[in-house]
C-alpha positions, -999 to +999 in steps of 0.1 A: -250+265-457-243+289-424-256+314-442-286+295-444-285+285-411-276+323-394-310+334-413-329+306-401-318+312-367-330+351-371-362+347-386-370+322-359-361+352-336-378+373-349-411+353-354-403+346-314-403+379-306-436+392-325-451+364-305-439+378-271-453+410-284-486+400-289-488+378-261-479+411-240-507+433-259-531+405-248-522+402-214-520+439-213-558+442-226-571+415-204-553+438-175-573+467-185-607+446-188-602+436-150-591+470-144-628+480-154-645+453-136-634+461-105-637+502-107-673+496-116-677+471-087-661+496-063-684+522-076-716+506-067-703+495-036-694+530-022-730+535-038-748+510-015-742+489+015-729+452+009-728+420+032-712+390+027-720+361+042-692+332+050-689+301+065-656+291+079-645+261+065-634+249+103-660+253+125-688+258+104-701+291+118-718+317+096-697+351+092-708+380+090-688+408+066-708+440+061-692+471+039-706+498+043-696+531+021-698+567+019-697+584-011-689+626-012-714+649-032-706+656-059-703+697-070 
């Protein structure tokens, strides 16, 4: 009956851990797919000039952001 028990107890380990593992490879993926997002976002950005437009939850006034980049010729 511990017998039993003691490879209960492992496969439920085991069956734990392969979870983990995929969890991990998923969160891991996801990572990557923001990863991509935001290096194409950047990309246009230093492409183009941006502005962002705001309004400060406070006072109510408009803000103003504007990003503007420069991006090196490429040889």
């Amino acid at each position: 009956m511990a017998k039993k028990k003691e490879v209960s107890a492992r496969q439920t380990q085991a069956l734990d851990i392969e979870r983990i593992k995929r969890r991990l490879d998923m969160l891991d993926n996801r990572l990557d797919n923001i990863d991509s997002v935001v290096s194409a976002v950047a990309e246009r950005v230093m492409k183009q000039p941006i502005s962002l437009i705001l309004t400060c939850p406070h006072c109510g006034k408009n803000i103003e952001v504007a990003i503007i980049g420069s991006e090196k010729p490429s040889q």
